[in-house]
C-alpha positions as CSV (number, residue, x, y, z in Angstrom):
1,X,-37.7,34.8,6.4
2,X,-41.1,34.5,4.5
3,X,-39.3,32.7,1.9
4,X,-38.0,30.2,4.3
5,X,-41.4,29.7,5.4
6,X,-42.8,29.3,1.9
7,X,-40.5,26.4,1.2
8,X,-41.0,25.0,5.0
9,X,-42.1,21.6,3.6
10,X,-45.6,21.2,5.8
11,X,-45.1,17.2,6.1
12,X,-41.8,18.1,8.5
13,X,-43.5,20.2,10.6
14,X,-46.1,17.1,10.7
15,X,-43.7,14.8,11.5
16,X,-42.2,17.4,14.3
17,X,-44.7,17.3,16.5
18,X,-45.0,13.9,17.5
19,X,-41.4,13.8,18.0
20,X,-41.7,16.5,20.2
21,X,-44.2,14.8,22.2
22,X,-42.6,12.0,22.3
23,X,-40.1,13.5,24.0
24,X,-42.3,15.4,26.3
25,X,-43.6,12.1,27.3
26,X,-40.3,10.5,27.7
27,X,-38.9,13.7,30.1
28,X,-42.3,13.4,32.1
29,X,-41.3,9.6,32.7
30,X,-37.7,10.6,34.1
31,X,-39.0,13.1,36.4
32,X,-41.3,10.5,38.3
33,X,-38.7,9.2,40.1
34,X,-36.5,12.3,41.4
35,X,-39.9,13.9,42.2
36,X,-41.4,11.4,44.2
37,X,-38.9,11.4,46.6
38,X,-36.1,13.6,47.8
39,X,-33.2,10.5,48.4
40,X,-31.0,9.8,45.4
41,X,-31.0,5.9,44.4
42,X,-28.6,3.4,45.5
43,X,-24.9,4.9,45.9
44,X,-23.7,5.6,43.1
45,X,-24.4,9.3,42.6
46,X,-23.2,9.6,46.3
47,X,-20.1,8.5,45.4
48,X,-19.9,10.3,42.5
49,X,-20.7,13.7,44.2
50,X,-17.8,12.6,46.6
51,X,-15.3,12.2,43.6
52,X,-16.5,15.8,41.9
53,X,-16.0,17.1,45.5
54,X,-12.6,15.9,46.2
55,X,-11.2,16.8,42.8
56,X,-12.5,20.1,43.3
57,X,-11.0,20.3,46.6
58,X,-7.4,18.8,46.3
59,X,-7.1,19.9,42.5
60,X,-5.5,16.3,42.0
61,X,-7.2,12.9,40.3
62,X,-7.0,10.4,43.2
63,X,-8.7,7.4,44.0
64,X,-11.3,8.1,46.7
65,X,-9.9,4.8,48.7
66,X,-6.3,4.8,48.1
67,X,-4.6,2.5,47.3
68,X,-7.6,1.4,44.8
69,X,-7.4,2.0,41.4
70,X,-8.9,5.9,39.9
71,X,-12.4,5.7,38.8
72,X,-13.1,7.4,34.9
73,X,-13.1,11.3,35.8
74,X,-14.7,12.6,32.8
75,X,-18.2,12.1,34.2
76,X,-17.0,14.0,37.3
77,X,-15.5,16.7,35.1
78,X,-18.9,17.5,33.4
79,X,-20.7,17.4,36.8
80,X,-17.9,19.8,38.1
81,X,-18.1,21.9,35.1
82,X,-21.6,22.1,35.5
83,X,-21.8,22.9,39.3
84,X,-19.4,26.0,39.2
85,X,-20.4,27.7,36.3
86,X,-24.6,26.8,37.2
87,X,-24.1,27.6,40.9
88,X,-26.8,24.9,41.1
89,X,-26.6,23.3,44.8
90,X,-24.9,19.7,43.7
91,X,-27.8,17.5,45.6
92,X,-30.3,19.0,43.2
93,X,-28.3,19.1,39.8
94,X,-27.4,15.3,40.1
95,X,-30.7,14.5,41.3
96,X,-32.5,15.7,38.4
97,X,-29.6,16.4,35.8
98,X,-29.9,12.9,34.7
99,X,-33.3,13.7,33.2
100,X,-31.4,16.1,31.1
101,X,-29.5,13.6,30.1
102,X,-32.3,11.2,29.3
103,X,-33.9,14.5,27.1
104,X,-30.9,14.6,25.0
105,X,-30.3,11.3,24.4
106,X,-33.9,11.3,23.3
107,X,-33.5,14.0,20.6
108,X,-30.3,12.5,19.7
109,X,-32.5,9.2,18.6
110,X,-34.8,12.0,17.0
111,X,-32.2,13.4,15.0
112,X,-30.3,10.7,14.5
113,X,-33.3,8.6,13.0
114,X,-34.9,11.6,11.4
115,X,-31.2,11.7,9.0
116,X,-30.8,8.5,8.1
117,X,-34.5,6.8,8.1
118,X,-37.1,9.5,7.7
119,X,-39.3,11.7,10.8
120,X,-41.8,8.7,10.9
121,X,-38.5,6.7,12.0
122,X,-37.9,9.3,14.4
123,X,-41.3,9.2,16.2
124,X,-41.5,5.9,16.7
125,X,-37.5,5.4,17.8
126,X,-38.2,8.5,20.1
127,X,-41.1,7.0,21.5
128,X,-39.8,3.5,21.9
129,X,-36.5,5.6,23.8
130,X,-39.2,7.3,25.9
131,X,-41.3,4.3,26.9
132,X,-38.4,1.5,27.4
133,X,-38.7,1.0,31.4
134,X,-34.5,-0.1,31.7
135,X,-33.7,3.4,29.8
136,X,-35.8,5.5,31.8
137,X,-34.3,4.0,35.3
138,X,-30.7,4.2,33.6
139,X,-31.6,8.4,32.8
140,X,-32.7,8.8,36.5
141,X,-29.5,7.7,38.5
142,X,-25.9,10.2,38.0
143,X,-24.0,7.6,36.3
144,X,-21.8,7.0,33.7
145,X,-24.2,5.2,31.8
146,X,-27.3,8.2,31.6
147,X,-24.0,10.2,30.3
148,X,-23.3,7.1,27.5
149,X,-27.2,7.7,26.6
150,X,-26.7,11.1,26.0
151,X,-23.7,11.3,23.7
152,X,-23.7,8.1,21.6
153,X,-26.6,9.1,19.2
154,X,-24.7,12.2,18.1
155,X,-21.1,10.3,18.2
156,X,-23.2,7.6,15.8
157,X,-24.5,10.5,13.7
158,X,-21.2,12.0,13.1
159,X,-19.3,8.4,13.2
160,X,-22.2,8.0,9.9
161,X,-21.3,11.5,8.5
162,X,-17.7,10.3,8.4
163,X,-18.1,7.1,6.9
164,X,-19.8,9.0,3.8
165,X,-16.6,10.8,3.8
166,X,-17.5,14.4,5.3
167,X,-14.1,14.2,7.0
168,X,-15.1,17.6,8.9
169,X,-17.3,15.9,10.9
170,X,-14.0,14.1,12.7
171,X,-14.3,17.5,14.6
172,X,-17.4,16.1,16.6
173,X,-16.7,12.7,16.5
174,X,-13.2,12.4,18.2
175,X,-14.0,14.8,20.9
176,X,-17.0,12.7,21.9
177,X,-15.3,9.7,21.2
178,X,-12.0,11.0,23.7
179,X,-14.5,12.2,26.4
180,X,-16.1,8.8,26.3
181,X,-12.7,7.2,27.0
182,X,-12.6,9.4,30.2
183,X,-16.2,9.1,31.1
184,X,-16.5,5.2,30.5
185,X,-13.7,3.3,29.1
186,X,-15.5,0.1,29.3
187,X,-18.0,0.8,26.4
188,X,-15.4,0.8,23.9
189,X,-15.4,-3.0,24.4
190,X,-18.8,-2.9,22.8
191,X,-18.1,-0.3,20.2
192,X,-15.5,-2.0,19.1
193,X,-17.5,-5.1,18.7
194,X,-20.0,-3.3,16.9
195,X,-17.7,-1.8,14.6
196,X,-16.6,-5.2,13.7
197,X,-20.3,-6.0,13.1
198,X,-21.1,-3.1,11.3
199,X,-18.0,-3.6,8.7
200,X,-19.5,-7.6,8.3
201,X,-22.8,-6.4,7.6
202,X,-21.8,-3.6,4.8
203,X,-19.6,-6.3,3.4
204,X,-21.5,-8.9,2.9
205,X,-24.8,-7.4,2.4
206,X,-24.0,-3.6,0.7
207,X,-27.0,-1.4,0.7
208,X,-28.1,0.1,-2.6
209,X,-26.7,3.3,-3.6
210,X,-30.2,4.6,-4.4
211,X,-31.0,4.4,-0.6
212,X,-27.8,5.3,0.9
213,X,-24.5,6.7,-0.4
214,X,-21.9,4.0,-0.3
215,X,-18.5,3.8,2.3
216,X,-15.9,6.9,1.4
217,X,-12.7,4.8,2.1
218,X,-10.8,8.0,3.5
219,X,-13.9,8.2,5.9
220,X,-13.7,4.6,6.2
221,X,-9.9,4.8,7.3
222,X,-10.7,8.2,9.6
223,X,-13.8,6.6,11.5
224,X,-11.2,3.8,12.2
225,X,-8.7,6.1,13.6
226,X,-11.7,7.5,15.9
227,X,-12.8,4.6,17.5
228,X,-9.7,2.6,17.3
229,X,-7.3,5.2,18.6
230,X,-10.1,5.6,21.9
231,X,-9.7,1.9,22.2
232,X,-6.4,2.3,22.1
233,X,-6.0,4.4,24.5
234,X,-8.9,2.5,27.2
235,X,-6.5,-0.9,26.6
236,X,-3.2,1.5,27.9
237,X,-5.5,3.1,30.5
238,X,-4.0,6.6,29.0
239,X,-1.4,6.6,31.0
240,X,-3.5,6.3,34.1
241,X,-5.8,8.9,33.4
242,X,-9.2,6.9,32.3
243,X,-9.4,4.7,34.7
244,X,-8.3,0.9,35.2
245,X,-9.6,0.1,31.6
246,X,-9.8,-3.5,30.6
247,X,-6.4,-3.7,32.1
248,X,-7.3,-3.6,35.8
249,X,-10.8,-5.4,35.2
250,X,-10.5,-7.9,33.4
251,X,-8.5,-12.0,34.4
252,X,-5.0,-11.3,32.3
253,X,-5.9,-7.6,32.0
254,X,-2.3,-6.5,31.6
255,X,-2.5,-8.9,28.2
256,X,-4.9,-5.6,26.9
257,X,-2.0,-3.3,27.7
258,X,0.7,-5.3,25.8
259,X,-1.1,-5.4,22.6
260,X,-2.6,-1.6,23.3
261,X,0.2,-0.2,21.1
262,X,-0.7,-2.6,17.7
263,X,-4.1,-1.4,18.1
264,X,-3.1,2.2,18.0
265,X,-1.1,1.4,14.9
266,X,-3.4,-0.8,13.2
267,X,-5.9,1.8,13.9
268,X,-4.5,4.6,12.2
269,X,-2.6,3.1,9.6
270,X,-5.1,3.3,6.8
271,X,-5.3,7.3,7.6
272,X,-1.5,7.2,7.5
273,X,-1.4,5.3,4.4
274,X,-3.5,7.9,2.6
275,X,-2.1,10.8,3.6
276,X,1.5,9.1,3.1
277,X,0.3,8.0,-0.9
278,X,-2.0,10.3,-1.6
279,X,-4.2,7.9,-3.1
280,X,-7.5,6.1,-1.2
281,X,-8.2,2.9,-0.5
282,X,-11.2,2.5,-2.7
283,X,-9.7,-1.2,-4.0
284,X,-10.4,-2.3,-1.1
285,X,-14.1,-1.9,-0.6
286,X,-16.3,-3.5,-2.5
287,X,-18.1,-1.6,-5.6
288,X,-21.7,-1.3,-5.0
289,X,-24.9,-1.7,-7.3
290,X,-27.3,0.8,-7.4
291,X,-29.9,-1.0,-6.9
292,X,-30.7,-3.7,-4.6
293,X,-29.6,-7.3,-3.8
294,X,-31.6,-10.1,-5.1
295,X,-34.7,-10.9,-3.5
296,X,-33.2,-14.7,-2.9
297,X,-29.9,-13.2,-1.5
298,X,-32.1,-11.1,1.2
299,X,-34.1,-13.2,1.9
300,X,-31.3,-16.2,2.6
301,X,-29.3,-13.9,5.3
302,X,-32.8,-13.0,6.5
303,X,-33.2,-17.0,7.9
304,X,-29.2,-17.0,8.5
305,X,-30.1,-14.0,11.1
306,X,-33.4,-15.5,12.1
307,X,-31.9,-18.7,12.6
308,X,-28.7,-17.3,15.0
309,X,-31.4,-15.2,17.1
310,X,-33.0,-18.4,18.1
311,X,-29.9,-20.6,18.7
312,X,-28.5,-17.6,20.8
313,X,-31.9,-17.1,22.6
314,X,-33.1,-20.8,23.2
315,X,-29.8,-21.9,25.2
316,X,-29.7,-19.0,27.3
317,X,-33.4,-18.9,28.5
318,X,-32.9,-22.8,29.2
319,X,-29.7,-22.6,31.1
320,X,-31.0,-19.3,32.9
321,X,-30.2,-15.5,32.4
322,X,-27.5,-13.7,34.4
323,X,-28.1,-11.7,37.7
324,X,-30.7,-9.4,37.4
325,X,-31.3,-10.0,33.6
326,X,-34.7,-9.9,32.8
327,X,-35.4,-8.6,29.4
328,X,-39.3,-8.6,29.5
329,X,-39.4,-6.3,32.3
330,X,-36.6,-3.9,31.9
331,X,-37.7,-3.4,27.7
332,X,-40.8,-5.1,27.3
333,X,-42.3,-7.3,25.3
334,X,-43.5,-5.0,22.7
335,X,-39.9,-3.6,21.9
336,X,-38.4,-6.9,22.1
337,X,-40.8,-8.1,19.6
338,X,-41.1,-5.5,16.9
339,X,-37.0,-5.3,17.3
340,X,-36.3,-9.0,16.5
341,X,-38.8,-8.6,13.8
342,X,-36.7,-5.6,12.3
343,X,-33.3,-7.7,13.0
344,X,-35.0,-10.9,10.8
345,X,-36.0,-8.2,8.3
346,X,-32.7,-6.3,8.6
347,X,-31.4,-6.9,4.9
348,X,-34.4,-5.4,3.3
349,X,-34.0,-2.5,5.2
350,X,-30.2,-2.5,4.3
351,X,-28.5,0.8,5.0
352,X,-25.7,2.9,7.2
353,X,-28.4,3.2,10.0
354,X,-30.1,0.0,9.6
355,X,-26.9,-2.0,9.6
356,X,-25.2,0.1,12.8
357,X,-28.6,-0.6,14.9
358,X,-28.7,-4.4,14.0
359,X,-24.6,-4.3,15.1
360,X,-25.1,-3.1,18.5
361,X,-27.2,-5.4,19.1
362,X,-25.7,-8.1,17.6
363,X,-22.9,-7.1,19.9
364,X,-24.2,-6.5,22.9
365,X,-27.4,-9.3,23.3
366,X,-25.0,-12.3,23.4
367,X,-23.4,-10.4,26.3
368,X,-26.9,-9.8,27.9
369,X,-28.6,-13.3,28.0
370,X,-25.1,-14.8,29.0
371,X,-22.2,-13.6,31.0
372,X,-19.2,-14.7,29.8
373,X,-16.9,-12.6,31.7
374,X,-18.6,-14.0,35.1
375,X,-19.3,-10.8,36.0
376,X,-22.0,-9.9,38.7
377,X,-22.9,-6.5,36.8
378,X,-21.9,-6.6,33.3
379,X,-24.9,-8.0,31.9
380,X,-27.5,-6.3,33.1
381,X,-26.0,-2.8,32.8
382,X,-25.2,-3.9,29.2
383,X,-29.1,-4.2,28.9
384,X,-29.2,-0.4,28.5
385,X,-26.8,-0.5,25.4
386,X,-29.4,-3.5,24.1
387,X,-32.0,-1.0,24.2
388,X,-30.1,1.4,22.3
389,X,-29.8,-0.8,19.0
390,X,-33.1,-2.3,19.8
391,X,-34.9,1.5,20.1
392,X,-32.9,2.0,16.5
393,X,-34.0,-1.2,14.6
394,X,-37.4,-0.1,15.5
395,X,-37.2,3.6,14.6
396,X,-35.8,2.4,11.4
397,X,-38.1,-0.4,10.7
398,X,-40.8,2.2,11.5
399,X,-39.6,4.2,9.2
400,X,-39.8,1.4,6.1
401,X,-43.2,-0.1,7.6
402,X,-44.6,3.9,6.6
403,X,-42.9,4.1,3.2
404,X,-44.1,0.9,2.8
405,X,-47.5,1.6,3.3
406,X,-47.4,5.0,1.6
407,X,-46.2,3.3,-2.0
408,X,-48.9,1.0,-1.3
409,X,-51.4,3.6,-1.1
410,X,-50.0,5.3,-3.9
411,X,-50.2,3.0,-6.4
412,X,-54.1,2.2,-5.3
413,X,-55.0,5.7,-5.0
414,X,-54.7,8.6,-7.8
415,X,-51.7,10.9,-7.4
416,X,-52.8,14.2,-5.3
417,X,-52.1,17.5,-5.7
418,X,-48.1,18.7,-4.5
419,X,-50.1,20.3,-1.0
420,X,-52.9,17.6,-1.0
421,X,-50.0,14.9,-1.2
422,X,-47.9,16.6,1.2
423,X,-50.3,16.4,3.9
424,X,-52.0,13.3,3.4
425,X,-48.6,11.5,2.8
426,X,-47.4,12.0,6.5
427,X,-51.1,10.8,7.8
428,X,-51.2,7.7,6.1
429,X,-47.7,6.7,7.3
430,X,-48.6,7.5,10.7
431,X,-51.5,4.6,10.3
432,X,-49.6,1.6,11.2
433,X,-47.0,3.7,13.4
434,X,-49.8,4.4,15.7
435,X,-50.6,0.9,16.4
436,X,-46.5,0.6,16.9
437,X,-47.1,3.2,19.6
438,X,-50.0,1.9,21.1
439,X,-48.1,-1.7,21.5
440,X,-44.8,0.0,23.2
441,X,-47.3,1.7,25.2
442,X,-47.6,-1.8,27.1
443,X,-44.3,-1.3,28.6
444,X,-44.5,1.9,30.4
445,X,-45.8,-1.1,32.9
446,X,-42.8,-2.5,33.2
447,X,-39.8,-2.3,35.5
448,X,-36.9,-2.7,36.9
449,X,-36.1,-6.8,37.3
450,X,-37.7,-8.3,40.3
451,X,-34.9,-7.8,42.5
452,X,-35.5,-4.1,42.7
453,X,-39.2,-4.8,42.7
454,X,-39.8,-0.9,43.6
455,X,-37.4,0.3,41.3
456,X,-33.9,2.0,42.6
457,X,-33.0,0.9,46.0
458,X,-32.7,4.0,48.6
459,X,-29.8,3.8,51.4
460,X,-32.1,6.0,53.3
461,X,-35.6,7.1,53.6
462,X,-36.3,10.3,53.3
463,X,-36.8,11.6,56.8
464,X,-33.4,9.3,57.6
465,X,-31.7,11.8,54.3
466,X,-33.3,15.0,56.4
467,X,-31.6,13.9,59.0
468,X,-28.3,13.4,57.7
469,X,-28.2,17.2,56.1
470,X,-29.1,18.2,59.3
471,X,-25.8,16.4,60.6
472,X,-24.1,18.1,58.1
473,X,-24.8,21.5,59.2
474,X,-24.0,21.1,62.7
475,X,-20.7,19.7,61.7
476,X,-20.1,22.7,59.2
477,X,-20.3,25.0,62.1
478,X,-17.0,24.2,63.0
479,X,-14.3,23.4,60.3
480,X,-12.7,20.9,62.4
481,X,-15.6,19.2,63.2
482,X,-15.3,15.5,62.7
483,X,-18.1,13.2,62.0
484,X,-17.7,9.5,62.5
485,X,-20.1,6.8,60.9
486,X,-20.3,2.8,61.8
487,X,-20.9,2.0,58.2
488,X,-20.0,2.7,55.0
489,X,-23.5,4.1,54.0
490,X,-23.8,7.0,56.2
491,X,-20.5,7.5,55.5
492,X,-20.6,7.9,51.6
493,X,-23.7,10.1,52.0
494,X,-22.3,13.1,54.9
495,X,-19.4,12.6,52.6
496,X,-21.7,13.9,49.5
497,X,-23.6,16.4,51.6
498,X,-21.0,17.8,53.6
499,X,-18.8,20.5,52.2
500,X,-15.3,18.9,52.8
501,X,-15.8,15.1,52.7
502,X,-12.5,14.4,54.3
503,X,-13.9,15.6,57.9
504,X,-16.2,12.6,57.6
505,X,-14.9,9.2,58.4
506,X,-15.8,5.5,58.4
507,X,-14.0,3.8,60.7
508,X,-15.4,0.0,61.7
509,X,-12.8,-0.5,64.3
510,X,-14.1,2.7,66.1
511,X,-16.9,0.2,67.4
512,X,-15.1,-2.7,68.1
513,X,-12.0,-1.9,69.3
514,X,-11.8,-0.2,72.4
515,X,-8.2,1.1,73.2
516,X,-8.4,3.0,69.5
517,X,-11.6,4.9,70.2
518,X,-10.5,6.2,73.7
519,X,-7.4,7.1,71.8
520,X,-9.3,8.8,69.1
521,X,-11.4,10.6,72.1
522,X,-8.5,11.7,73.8
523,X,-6.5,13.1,71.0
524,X,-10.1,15.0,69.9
525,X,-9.6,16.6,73.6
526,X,-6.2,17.7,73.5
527,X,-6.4,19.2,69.9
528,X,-9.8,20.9,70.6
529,X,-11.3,19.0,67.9
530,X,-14.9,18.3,67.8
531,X,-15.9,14.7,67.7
532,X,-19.6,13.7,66.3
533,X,-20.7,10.2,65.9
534,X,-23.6,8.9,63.9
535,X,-26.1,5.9,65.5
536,X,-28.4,4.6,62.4
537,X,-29.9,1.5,61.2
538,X,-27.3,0.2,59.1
539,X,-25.2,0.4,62.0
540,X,-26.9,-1.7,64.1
541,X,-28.2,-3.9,61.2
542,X,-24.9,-4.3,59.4
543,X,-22.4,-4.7,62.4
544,X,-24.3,-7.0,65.0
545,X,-20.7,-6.8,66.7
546,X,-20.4,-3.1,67.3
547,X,-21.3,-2.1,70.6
548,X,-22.9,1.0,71.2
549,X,-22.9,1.1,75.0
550,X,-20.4,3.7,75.5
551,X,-22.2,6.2,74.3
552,X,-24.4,6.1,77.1
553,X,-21.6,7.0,79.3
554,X,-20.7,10.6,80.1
555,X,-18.2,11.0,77.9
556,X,-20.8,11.7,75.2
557,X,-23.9,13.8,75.1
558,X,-26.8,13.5,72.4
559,X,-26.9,16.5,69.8
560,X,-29.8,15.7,68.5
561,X,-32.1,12.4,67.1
562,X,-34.4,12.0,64.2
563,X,-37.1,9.6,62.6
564,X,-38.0,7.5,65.5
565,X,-41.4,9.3,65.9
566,X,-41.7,10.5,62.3
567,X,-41.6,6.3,60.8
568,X,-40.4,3.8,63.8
569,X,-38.0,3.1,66.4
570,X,-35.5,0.8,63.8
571,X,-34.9,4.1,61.5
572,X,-33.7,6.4,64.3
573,X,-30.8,8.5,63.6
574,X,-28.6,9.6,66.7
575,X,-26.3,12.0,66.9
576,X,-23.9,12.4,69.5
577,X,-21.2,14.5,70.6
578,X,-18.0,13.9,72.4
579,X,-18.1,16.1,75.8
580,X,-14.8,17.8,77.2
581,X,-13.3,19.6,74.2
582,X,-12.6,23.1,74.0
583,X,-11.8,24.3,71.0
């Protein structure tokens, strides 16, 4: 043990705190939002504690509206997972499990950038992760995407590990890489586009073997299998399993399930091919020098990639971005800035890391600043996957700016001594990385696009959410108790607070319609059932044409009513019971 800390070099534990911070910093950021109010944002997580509830409950995979198509369950898995072995109340672990999530994907980038491009890389990709206003709202909402934050750093770590051709690490990356498939089958569109990218990049450009070792063709042909056998099986929507895939969302989605089959082949047939000959496919990369490429060569793709960031750029901010795209706010200027710089400067920085952050976003900001696929969503939830590469080409640019700076001070300064070096090394990179950091700190300002000028929207406020737990425990009392809503939104949220969801129902028609309510009324009676109703604002603001008047007639009672005092007469929530049943 003393040994080990003999050799402990002193610059790493340097370099280790920062990082650390950094991450403090970024988990401090996350918790602002679950702790200044008790009301999960928007729907989503509702929905999703609905899902983990009725999975849990029938034992099946079912879509929660039948006949519509099953949503991912691998998200839902890990939430279950978590729940019954935790015993954590589910309200509370997925209101503030996603800052978990957020903390991991943070080391991740730590770790990830620390391998590949150094610990001053690290800090400053950590703290760029921590500080990027669209990845800190995407780690504080259960979704599928805080999970994608979470787990791509270390799929991308060992996706790198195999491509050196440390085939054991196809242990870590095709379990992530499956669970993905389950948790969001739509990001394989991007991964696969940033493979493509990636392959371009090593091709064309290939970085020195002095920097990084070059492509192991077996771990070329096994990182294939990886990510094209998960595509593979998103484009056949695994048999029904992972969702609708690009097959159900997509115009001519069932064109994605024909060909599904040639990209499973295609996709594993250089592993086959190597196992089947015995031989690898080193012919067919490229042999690399060990030093670097020419200085005019560089510098040529350099303007080549300065050049397609501006013709992709100029169009799209003349012609307008998509819904809710606003790149400024959501990853501020600072970030957007020092990553284009690093993307201009990307082949003098050449390397695995360098080349898989400048692909994702080369994949994924064409997709951001336009929307191809007319979608109302896509772009501005691919922003998060922007910030990703972008959060990368700075950690790694970071990283050369220091080493950089350090040979520069080196070769003006006389050598130190092995200790003296050690320690002054570390502090002299961190010079310009400090005035990174106090750049990115300008967008800890920034937020959410204008739209959601407040950040996440709230179905309820929180004396409205109050309310409708306390709903939920008077219809517990009785397990046939059923609750009735007049909207979808208190609806989807007794559903996630209540401890069998199916007792709650959303039925419009109960409003409007008469003849089926007095039938639903009298069939309550004659089975003993109890029959609740819930009165709220989204009621009487979303269906103008319900009508409420009956239950001012005896045939109901009020239970109990909430908010009206406590914030104003428009949030009042009423509940009322159906008189006359005897259980």
């Amino acid at each position: 043990m003393k040994g080990a800390l003999r050799n402990l070099d002193p610059a790493h534990l340097i370099g280790a705190v920062p990082v650390a911070l950094a991450i403090a910093l970024g988990a401090l950021l996350r918790l602002s939002d679950p702790l200044s109010t008790p009301v999960l944002p928007a729907e989503d997580p509702f929905t999703h504690m609905v899902l983990v509830k009725e999975h849990l409950l029938t034992g099946t995979l079912d879509p929660l509206n039948p006949p519509g198509g099953l949503y991912p369950p691998g998200m839902h898995a890990l939430v279950a997972a978590l729940w019954t072995f935790t015993g954590v109340d589910l309200y509370q672990l997925v209101r503030f499990s996603p800052v978990l999530l957020g903390a991991l994907a943070m080391i991740g980038t730590a770790v990830l950038l620390w391998k590949h491009a150094g610990r001053v890389a690290a800090f400053v990709g950590t703290l760029a992760m921590a500080l990027a206003p669209e990845l800190i709202h995407r780690t504080t909402m259960m979704a599928p995407t805080a999970v994608d934050l979470a787990l791509l750093p270390f799929l991308f770590f060992a996706l790198l590990e195999v491509l050196e051709g440390k085939l054991a690490w196809v242990g870590i990356a095709a379990p992530l890489a499956v669970f993905l498939v389950f948790a969001h089958p739509w990001l394989y569109g991007l991964l696969a586009l940033t493979g493509v990218v990636f392959a371009v990049f090593a091709l064309v450009l290939p970085w020195p073997t002095t920097r990084s070792p070059r492509l192991s063709s077996p771990g070329f042909a096994a990182a294939l299998a990886v990510v094209g056998g998960s595509l593979g099986l998103v484009l056949s929507t695994c048999a029904g399993f992972c969702g609708p895939g690009f097959g159900g969302i997509l115009p001519y989605g069932n064109l994605f399930t024909m060909i599904a089959p040639l990209v499973l082949v295609l996709s594993f047939l250089p592993a086959v091919f190597l196992v089947v000959q015995s031989d690898n496919l080193e012919r067919w990369l490229p042999e690399r020098d060990a030093g670097p490429r020419p200085v005019w060569l560089r510098a040529g793709v350099s303007l080549v990639l300065a050049l397609a960031l501006v013709g992709v750029t100029w169009p799209a901010l003349a012609g307008g971005l998509p819904l809710l795209v606003d790149p400024p706010r959501m990853l501020g200027w600072p970030l957007l800035g020092l990553a284009a710089l690093a993307f201009v400067l990307l082949p003098f920085m050449a390397g695995r890391l360098a080349y898989l952050a400048g692909a994702i976003a080369t994949a994924t900001y064409p997709l951001v600043m336009y929307n191809p696929l007319g979608s109302p969503y896509w772009p501005h939830r691919t922003v998060v996957y922007l910030g990703m590469g972008l959060v990368l080409l700075v950690g790694v640019a970071g990283g050369h700016f220091a080493r950089w700076a350090r040979v520069a001070w080196e070769d003006h300064v006389a050598k130190p001594s092995p200790v003296q070096g050690a320690l002054e090394r570390p502090v002299v990179a961190m010079a310009p990385v400090l005035l990174v950091a106090g750049s990115l700190g300008g967008a800890v300002f920034a937020g959410t696009p204008s739209h959601y000028a407040d950040g996440w929207y709230r179905l309820y406020e929180p004396c409205e959410m109050e309310a409708m737990h306390d709903v939920s425990e008077v219809a517990e009392q009785d397990p046939d108790a059923v609750v009735v809503g007049g909207d979808w939104r208190p609806a989807i949220v007794l559903s996630a607070v209540t401890e069998n969801p199916d007792r709650v129902w959303y039925k419009e028609t109960f409003w409007v319609d008469e003849r089926e309510r007095k039938d639903a009324m009298t069939l309550a009676r004659e089975e003993g059932q109890p029959l609740y109703v819930v009165e709220d604002r989204h009621l009487r603001n979303e269906h103008p044409d319900a009508d409420a008047s009956f239950l001012e007639s005896e045939d109901w009672r009020v239970v109990d009513s909430w908010c009206s005092e406590e914030i104003s007469p428009r949030h009042r929530v009423v509940l009322h019971e159906l008189t006359g049943v005897q259980g």
